[in-house]
C-alpha positions in Angstrom: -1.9 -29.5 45.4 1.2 -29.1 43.2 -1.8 -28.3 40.4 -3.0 -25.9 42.3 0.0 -24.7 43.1 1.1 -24.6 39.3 -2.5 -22.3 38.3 -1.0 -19.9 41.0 1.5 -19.2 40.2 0.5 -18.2 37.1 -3.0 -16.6 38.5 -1.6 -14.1 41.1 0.7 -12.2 38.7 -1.5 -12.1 35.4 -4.2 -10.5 38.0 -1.6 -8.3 39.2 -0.4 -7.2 35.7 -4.2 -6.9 34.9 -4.7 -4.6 37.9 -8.2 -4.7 38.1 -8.2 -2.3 41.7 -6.1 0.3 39.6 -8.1 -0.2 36.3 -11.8 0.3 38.9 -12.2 4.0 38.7 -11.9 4.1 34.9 -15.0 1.2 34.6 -16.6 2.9 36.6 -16.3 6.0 35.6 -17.4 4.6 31.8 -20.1 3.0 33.2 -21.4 5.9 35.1 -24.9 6.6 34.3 -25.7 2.6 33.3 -28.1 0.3 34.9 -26.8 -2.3 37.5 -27.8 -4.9 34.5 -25.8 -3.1 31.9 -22.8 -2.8 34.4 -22.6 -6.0 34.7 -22.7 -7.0 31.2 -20.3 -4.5 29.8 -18.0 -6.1 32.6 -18.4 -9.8 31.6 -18.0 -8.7 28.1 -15.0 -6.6 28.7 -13.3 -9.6 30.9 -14.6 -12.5 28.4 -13.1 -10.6 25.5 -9.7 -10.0 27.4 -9.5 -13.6 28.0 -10.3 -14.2 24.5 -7.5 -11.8 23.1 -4.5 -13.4 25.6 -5.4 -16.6 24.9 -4.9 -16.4 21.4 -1.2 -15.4 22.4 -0.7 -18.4 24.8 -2.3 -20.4 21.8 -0.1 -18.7 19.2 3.0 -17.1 20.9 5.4 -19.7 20.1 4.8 -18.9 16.3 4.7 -14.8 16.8 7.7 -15.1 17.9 9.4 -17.0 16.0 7.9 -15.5 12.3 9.2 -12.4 13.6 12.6 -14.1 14.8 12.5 -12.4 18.2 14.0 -14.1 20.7 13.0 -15.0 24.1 15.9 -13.1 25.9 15.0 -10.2 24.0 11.4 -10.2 24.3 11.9 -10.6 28.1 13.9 -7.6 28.2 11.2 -5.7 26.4 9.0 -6.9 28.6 10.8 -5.7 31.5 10.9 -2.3 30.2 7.5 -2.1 30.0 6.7 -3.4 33.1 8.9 -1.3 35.1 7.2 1.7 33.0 3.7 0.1 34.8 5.2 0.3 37.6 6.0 3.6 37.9 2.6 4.7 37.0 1.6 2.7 39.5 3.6 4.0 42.5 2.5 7.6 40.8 5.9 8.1 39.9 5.7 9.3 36.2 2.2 10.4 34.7 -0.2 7.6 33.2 -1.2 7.3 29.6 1.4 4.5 28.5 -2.3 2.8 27.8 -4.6 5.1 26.3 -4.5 9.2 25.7 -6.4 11.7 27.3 -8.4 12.1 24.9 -9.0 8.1 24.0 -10.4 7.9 27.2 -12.8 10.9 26.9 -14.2 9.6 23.4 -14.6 6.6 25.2 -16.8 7.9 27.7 -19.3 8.8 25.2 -19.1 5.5 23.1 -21.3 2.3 23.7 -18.1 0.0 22.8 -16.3 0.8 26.2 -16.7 -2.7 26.9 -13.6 -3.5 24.2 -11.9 -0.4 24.0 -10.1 0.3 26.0 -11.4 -2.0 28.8 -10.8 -5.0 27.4 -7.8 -3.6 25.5 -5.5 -2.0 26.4 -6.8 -2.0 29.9 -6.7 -5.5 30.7 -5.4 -7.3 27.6 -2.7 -4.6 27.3 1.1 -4.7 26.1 2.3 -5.9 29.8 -0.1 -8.9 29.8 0.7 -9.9 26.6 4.2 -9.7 26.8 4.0 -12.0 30.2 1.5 -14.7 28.4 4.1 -14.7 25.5 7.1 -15.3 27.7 5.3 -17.8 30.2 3.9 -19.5 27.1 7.6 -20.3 25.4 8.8 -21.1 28.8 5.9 -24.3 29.2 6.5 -27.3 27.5 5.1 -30.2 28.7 0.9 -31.0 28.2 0.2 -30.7 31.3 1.4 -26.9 32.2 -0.2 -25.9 28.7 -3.4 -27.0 30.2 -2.9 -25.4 33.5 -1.4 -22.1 31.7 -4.7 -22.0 29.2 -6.9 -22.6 32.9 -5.2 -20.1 34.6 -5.6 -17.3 32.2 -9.4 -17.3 31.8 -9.6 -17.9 35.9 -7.8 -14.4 36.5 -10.2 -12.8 33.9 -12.8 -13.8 36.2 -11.7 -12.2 39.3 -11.1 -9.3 37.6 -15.0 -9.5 36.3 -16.1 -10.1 39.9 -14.1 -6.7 41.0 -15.9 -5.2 37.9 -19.2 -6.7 39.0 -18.9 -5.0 42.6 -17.0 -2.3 42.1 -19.2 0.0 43.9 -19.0 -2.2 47.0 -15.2 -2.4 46.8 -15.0 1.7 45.9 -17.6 2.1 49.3 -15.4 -0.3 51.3 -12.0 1.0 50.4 -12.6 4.5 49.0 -10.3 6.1 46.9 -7.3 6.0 49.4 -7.5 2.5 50.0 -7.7 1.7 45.9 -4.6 3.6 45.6 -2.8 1.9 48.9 -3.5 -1.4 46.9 -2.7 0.0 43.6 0.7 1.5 44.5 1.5 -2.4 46.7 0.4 -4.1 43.3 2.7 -1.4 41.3 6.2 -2.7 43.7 4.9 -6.3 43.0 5.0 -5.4 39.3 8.1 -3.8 39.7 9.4 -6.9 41.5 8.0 -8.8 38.3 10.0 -6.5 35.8 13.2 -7.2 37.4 12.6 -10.6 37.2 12.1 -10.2 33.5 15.1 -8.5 32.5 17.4 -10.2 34.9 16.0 -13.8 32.7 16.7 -11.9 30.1 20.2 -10.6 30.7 21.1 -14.3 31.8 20.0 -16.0 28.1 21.9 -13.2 26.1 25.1 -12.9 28.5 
């Protein structure tokens, strides 16, 4: 149980940060057109390749950090920032396109590559989900938390591939109202997470 529990706690937050609900309508809207098959394989590739890319940092993060001599506090803070900045797109706030452009996402459209950009990044593996596997990984020290950090990361990869994999069936069930209830709940959850980033922060500088 306290495993479990330890997986997550990591797990629900990444898959918020990773919004897959929020993140829906633009998969499906560069997938439009596709076969079921080809859905469903630009989906595993664009989670698989996501999990690859933050994994790396949970692998590495310790040593990013500290080549560049950037400190926790202050990376937490950055973090924070950015977060809040998600979560005011979110909660439809401020415009989007902290991600991608306009016209990234057009170009996308017509490109066979969707699949890793932008799904896979920035969509999923963007600047907020790296920033929080950076500052969860220099926050885990013993063996066994590594291991449940490195399980964790690839499990949220794959809910968000099995939102992918029947989005039509979630769009149908929700609609677009519903998506955008969730989205704007998951954008005050992020928000929530953002404060708790700068307030860690704040606390190892002051």
């Amino acid at each position: 149980m306290p495993v479990l529990q330890e997986i997550a706690r990591i797990l629900i937050p990444l898959i918020i940060i990773m919004d897959p609900l929020g993140n829906l309508p633009f998969f499906m809207m560069f997938t439009a057109g596709k076969s079921h098959a080809e859905r469903n394989r630009i989906a595993a590739v664009a989670t698989a390749t996501a999990a690859i890319i933050l994994l790396f940092f949970a692998l590495t993060g310790n040593f990013v950090l500290h080549f560049f001599h950037i400190s926790l506090p202050a990376f937490q803070i950055a973090g924070g920032f950015i977060f809040f900045i998600y979560a005011l797109q979110m909660l439809a706030l401020i415009p989007s396109g902290l991600k991608t452009s306009n016209e990234e996402e057009h170009e996308a459209i017509s490109k066979d590559s969707v699949a890793l950009v932008p799904l896979a990044t920035p969509f999923l593996a963007g600047p907020g989900a790296i920033t929080a596997v950076l500052v969860w990984r220099d926050r885990i020290t013993t063996l066994p938390n590594v291991a449940i950090f490195l399980i964790a990361i690839p499990l949220a990869c794959l809910v968000v591939y099995f939102v992918f994999r029947f989005g039509q069936k979630i769009t149908r069930l929700l609609g677009v109202g519903g998506i955008r209830v969730l989205t704007r709940l998951m954008g005050l959850l992020i928000a929530v997470i953002a404060a708790e980033f700068i307030v860690e922060g704040l606390r190892g500088v002051f």
